[in-house]
Structures are given as structure tokens and as C-alpha cells.
N, C-alpha and C positions, 0 to 999 in steps of 0.2 A: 804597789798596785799590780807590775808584772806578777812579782811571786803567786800573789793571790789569782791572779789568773791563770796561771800557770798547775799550781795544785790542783786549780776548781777543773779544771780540762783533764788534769791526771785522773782527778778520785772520779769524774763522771766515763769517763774511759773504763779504770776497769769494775766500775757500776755496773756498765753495761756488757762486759763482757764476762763477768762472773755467770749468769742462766746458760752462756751459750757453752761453759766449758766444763761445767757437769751436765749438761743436757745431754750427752751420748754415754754417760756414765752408768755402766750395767754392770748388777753386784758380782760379788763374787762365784753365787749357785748357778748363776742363770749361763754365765761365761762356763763356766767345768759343765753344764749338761749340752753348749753348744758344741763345745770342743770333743768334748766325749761321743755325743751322739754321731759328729760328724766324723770322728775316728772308727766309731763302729760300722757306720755305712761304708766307709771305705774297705774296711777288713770285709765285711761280708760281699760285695760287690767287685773284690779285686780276682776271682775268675772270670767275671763277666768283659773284662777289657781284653783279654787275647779274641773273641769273636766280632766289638767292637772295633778294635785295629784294623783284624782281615778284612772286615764289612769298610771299612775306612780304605784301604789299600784298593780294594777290588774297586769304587768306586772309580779311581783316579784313572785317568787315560797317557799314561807317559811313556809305551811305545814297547814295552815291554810283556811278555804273553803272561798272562791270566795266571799261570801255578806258577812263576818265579814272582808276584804281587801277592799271591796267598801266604807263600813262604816267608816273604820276607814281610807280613801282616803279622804271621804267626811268633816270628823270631823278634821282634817288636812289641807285640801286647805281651808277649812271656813276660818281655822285662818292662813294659807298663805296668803287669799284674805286680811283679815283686815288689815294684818301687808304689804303687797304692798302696799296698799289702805292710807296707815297711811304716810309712807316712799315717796310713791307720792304727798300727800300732804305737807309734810314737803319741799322736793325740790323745789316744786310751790312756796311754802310761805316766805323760806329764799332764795329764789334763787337772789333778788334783794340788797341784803346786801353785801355789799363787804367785802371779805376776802377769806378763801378756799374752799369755795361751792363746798367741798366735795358731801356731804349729807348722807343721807342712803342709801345704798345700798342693796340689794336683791339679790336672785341667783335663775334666772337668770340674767341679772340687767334689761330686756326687754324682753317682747314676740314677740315683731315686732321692 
């Protein structure tokens, strides 16, 4: 009588949890057009982060004069831009391989 109850709680277990774990399950095209697209966003948008940094920097009030927070905005987005620029590229490139086309991601993960 345990076994039998024991199975019946196993098989209604994963019953119920077979819907929930293909429910997030997105094919193959739709992942490689997200991955992709979000890697071209990147590449196309990765000058736009060295004026977002300065505009970022210039906000900040931490005691220091105005052109030495530009500079150091500017020498900052340089290497936000490469590293978007880089992470864009990467997406573009492995986006067509199957598996978890993750990728790298960024923060913000798009400007648009």
C-alpha cells in the first residue's frame, strides 16, 4: 500500500510539473533572431556610450571640478564603447550555434 502511494505522488508530481518546464521553451529561430538582434543593437549603438558615461559622470557631485569628471567620463565610455562593441559582436557571431545563446551581456543590455 505504501509503494502504491508512493508512485501515485511520484507520477502526479512530475504530471504536474512537465507544462511548467517546457512552458519557457523558445525554439531554436526565435532565440538566434533575439541574440542577434540584440548583438546588432549593441554594435550599432556602442558610440553612443562614451557621451552616455560623460553625461553620467557630469551628473555625479563627488568634489572634484567639472573637466577632470568629463575626462575621466570620457576615458570610461571609450572603454564601455569597446567592450559593447566587443559583446555585440560576440552575439552576432555565436548567435547561430545552437545551445544557450546567452551571450554577453552589458548594462544597460540596449540603448534602444
Amino acid at each position: 500500500m505504501r509503494a502504491k502511494l508512493v508512485l501515485g505522488c511520484t507520477l502526479m508530481m512530475l504530471i504536474s510539473l512537465y507544462p511548467c518546464v517546457h512552458a519557457s521553451d523558445i525554439g531554436y529561430f526565435e532565440r538566434l533572431g533575439q541574440t542577434f538582434t540584440r548583438g546588432f543593437k549593441n554594435v550599432i549603438s556602442s558610440p553612443y556610450e562614451i557621451p552616455y558615461t560623460i553625461n553620467r559622470y557630469d551628473k555625479t557631485d563627488d568634489g572634484n571640478p567639472r573637466g577632470f569628471r568629463n575626462i575621466a567620463g570620457f576615458f570610461d565610455g571609450s572603454f564601455r564603447m569597446l567592450t559593447r562593441l566587443g559583446c555585440g559582436a560576440w552575439d552576432m557571431a555565436w548567435a547561430l550555434i545552437p545551445g544557450d545563446q546567452e551571450g554577453l551581456k552589458v548594462n544597460p543590455e540596449t540603448f534602444f
